[in-house]
C-alpha positions as CSV (number, residue, x, y, z in Angstrom):
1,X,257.9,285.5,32.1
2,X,257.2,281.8,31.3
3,X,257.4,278.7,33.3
4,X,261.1,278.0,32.4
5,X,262.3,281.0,33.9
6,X,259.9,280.9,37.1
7,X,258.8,277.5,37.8
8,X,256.1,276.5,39.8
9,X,254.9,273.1,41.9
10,X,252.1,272.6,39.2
11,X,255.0,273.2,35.9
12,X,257.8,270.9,37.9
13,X,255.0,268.5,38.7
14,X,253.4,268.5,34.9
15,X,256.6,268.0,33.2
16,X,257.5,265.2,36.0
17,X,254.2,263.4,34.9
18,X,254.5,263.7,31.1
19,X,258.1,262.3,31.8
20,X,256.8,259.4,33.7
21,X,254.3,258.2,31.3
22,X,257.0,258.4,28.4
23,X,259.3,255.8,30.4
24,X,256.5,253.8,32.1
25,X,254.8,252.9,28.1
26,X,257.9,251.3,26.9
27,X,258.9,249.9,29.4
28,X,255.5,248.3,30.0
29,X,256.0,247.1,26.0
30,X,259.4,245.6,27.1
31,X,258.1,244.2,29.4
32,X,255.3,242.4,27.8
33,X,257.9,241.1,25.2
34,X,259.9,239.4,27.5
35,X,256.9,237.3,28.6
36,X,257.4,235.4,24.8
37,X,259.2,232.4,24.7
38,X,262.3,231.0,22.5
39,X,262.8,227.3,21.4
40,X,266.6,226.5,21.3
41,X,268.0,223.4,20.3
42,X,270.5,221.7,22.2
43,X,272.4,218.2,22.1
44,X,273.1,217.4,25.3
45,X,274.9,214.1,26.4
46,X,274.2,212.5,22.6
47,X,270.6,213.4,22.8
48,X,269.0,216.5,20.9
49,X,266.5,218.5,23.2
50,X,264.2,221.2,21.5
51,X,262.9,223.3,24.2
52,X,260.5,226.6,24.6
53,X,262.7,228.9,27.1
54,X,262.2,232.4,28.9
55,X,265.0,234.2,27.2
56,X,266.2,235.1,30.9
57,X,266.8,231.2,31.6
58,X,270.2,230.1,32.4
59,X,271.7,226.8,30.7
60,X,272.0,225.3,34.5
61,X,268.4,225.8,35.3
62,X,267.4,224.3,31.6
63,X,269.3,221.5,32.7
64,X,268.3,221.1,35.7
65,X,264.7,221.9,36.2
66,X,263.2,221.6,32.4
67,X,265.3,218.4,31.6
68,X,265.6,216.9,34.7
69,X,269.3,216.5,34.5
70,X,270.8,217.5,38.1
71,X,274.4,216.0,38.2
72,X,275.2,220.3,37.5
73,X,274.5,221.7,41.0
74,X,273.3,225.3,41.6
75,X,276.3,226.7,44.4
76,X,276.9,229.9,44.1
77,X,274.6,230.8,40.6
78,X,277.1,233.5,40.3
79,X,280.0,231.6,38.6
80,X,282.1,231.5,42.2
81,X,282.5,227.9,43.0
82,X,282.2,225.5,39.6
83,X,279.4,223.2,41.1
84,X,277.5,223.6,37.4
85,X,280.6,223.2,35.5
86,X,279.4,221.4,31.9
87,X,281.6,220.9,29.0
88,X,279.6,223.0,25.8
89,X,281.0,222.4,22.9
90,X,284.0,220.5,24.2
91,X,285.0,223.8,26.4
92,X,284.3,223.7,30.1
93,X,282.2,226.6,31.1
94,X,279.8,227.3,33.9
95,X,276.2,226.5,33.2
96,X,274.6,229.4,35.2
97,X,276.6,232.1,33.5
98,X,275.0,231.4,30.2
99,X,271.7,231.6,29.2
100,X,270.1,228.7,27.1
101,X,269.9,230.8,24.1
102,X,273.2,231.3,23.4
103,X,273.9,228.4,23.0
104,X,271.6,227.4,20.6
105,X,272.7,224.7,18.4
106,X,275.8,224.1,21.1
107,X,276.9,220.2,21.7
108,X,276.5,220.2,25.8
109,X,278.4,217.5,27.9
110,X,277.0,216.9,31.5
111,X,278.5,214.4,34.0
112,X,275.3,212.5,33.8
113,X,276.8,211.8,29.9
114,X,280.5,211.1,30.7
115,X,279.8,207.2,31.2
116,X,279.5,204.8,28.8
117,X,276.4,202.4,29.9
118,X,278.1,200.8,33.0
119,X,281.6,202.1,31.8
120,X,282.8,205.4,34.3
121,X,284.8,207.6,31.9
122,X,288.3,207.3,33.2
123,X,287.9,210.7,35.2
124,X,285.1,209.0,37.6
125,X,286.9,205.9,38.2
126,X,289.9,208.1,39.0
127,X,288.0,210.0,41.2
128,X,287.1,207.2,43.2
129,X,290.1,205.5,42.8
130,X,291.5,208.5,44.8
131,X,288.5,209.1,47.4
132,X,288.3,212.9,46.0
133,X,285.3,213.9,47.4
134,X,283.5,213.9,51.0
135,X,279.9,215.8,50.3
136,X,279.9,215.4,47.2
137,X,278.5,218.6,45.7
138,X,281.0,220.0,44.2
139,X,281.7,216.2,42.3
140,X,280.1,216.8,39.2
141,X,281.6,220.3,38.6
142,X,284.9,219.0,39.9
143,X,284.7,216.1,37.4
144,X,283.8,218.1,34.3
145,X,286.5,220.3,35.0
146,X,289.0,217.7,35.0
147,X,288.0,216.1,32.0
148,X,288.5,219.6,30.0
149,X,291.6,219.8,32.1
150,X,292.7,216.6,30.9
151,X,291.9,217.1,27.5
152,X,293.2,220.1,27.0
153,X,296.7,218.7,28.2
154,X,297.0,220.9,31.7
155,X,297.3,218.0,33.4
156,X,301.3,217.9,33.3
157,X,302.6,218.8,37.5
158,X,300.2,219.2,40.2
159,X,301.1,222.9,40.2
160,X,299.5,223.1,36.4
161,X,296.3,220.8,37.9
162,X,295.9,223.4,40.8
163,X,296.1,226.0,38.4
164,X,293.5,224.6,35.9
165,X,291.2,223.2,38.3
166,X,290.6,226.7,40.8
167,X,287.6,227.5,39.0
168,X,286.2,224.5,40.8
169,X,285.9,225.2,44.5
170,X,285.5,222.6,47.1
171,X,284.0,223.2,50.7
172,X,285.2,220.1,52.4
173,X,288.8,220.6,51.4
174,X,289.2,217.5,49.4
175,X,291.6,219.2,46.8
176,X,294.7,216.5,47.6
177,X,293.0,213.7,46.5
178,X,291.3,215.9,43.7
179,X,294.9,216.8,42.2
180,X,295.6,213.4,42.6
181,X,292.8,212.3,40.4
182,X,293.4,214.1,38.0
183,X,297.0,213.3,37.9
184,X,296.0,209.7,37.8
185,X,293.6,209.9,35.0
186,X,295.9,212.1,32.6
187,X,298.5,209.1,33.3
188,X,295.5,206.6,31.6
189,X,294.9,209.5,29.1
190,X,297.7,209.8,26.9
C-alpha cells in the first residue's frame, strides 16, 4: 500500500508544502518584476512628457500626481462618474481606466490645454455663459466630454446631448444648464 491509496497527515501535509513553495517562488519573481519601471512618452496639451512609470499606474494619477496637472479629478476611480474624462487621441475616454502605458506615444488633451493663452475654448465660455456647474468637480470631465460631444457631431437635440453626455455624472444636478451648454457651443461650432 503506498501513500496515494492511504494517506496520512505527514503525506497530505508534505505534498501541501512542496505545493506551496512551487507557487510562492514565482510569484515572489513576479513580484520582484513588477517593482521595474517603464518610461512612456506622452504629448499632453502640446507638450511631450517622457516619464518613468509603475506599470500599474493609471493615465489619471500620471496626470495628476507626476505632472501636476489636476483639472482631471479622481470621483469614482472606477470609470462611474466622468470626473477624469481627457480627450487621448482626439477620443474622450476616462483617465483612470487606462494605464499610462498604453498609451504610449498617444496625443492627450486635458482641460488645463483646451484654452488658448487667455482665449476659453468655446466649450468653457459656454459653460459659463450657461452657469453649468455649482461644485464644480465634475467641470473638467463635464467639459472634455462636451468637446468630443461636439466634435463628433452628437450635439444635434438635447435628447442626443443627454445621451452623449451620461458618461459624465453630476452630483449637484446641474445637467439643464449642462445640455444647454452644450447646445450653445455646437450652435458656435459649425
Amino acid at each position: 500500500m503506498t501513500d496515494q491509496d492511504n494517506p496520512t497527515r505527514r503525506s497530505v501535509l508534505k505534498a501541501t508544502g512542496a505545493a506551496a513553495v512551487g507557487v510562492a517562488v514565482p510569484v515572489q519573481f513576479a513580484a520582484a518584476a513588477m517593482d521595474a519601471t517603464v518610461e512612456v512618452s506622452l504629448r499632453i496639451n502640446d507638450v511631450t512628457h517622457t516619464q518613468r512609470v509603475d506599470p500599474r499606474v493609471t493615465l489619471l494619477d500620471l496626470l495628476r500626481e507626476q505632472l501636476g496637472l489636476t483639472g482631471s479629478k479622481k470621483g469614482c476611480d472606477r470609470g462611474e462618474c466622468g470626473a477624469c474624462t481627457v480627450l487621448i487621441d482626439g477620443q474622450r475616454m476616462k483617465s483612470c481606466m487606462t494605464l499610462a502605458v498604453m498609451r504610449d506615444g498617444a496625443e492627450i488633451t486635458t482641460v488645463e490645454g483646451l484654452a488658448r493663452g487667455d482665449r476659453l475654448h468655446p466649450v468653457q465660455e459656454a459653460f459659463i455663459r450657461h452657469d453649468a456647474f455649482q461644485c464644480g468637480f465634475c467641470t473638467s470631465g463635464q467639459i472634455m466630454s462636451a468637446v468630443a460631444c461636439v466634435d463628433e457631431g452628437h450635439a444635434k437635440s438635447d435628447d442626443e446631448i443627454k445621451e452623449w453626455m451620461s458618461g459624465n455624472l453630476c452630483r449637484c444636478g446641474c445637467y439643464p444648464n449642462i445640455v444647454a451648454a452644450v447646445r450653445d457651443a455646437a450652435k458656435d461650432h459649425r
